[in-house]
C-alpha positions in Angstrom: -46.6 144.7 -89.8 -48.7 146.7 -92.6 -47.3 147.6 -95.9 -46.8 150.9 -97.3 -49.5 150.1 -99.2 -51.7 149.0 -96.5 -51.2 153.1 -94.7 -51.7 154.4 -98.3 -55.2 153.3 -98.0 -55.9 153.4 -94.8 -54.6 157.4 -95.5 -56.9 157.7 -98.7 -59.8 156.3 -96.9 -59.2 159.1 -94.0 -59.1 161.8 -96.5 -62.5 160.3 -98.1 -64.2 160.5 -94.8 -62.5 163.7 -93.5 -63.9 164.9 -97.2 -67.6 163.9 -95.9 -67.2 165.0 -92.7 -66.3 168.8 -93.7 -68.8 168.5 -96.6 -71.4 167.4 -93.6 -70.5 170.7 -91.7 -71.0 172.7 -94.3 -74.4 171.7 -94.7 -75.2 172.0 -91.2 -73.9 175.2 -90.7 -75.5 176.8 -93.8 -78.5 175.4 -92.6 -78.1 177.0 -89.3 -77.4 180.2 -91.0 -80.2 180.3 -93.0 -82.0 179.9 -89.7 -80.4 182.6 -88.1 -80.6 185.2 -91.1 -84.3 184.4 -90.7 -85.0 184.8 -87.3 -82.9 188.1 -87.4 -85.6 189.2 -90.4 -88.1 189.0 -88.3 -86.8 190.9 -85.3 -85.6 193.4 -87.7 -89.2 193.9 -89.4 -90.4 193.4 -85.5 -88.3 196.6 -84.2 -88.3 198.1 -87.5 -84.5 198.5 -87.3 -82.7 199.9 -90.3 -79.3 199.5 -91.9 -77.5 202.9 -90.5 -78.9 201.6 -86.6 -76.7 198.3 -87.4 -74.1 200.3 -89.1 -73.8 198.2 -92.1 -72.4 199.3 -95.0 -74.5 198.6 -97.4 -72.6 195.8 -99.0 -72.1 191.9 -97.8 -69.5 191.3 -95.4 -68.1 193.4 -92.2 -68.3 197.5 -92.8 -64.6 199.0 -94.0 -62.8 201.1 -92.4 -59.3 203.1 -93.6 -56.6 202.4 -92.3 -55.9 205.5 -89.9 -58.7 208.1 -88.4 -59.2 211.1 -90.0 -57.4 214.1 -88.5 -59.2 216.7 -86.4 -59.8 219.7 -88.6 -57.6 222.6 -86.4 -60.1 225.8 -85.4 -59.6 228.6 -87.4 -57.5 231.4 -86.2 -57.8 234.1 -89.2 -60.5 235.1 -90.8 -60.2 236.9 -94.1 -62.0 239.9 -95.7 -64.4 237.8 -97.9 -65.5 235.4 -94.3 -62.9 232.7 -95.3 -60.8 231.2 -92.6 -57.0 229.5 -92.4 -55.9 227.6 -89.0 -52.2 229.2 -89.8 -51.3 225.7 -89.6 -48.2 224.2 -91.9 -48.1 224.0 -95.5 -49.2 226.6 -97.9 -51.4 229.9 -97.0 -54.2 230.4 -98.8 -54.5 232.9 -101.3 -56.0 236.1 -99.5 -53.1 235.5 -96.7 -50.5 235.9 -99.9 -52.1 238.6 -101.4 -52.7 240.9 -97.8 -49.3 240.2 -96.7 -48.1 240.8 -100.1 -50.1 244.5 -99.9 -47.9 245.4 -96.6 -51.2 243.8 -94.4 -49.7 242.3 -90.9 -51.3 239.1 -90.4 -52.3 240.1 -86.6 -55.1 242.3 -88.5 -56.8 238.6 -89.7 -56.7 237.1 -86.0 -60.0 236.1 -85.0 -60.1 237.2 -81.1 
């Protein structure tokens, strides 16, 4: 029956060769990449494809992207005397709304039909 000692180094010797055998992949696959990264050069300068066709970002690594899309903007549905336009949509009405409304203007004469 082995020792406690004796699994101790059969363990240590394990961890030595799973050590070499990870270091060993690591090689191999860098190798491989580098093979890769130049074969996709040449393709690149073949079709003379650009960054914005892959849609990189610029930097190393996968593209970001936030968290959530961005909100459809809503269409307009007044259009003030100066061109300007406001969706009537929540939150707070822009400034040529107050001041119209605040000169006795209905806000039906701003509708954009």
């Amino acid at each position: 029956m082995p020792t406690l000692a004796d699994i101790n180094s059969q363990i240590q010797k394990h961890d030595e060769q799973i050590a070499q055998l990870r270091k060993q992949a690591e090689d191999m696959r860098n190798q491989e990449r580098a093979g890769v990264v130049e074969e996709l050069r040449k393709k690149i300068a073949e079709y003379g494809i650009s960054a914005a066709d892959l849609k990189l970002s610029g930097g190393r690594g996968p593209a970001k992207r936030s968290g959530a899309p961005a909100a459809a903007k809503a269409a307009a549905r007044y259009r003030g005397p100066a061109g300007e336009t406001w969706s009537g949509g929540r939150g707070r009405k822009p400034r040529w709304v107050t001041e119209a409304l605040a000169a006795g203007k209905p806000l039906s004469d701003f509708e954009i039909r």
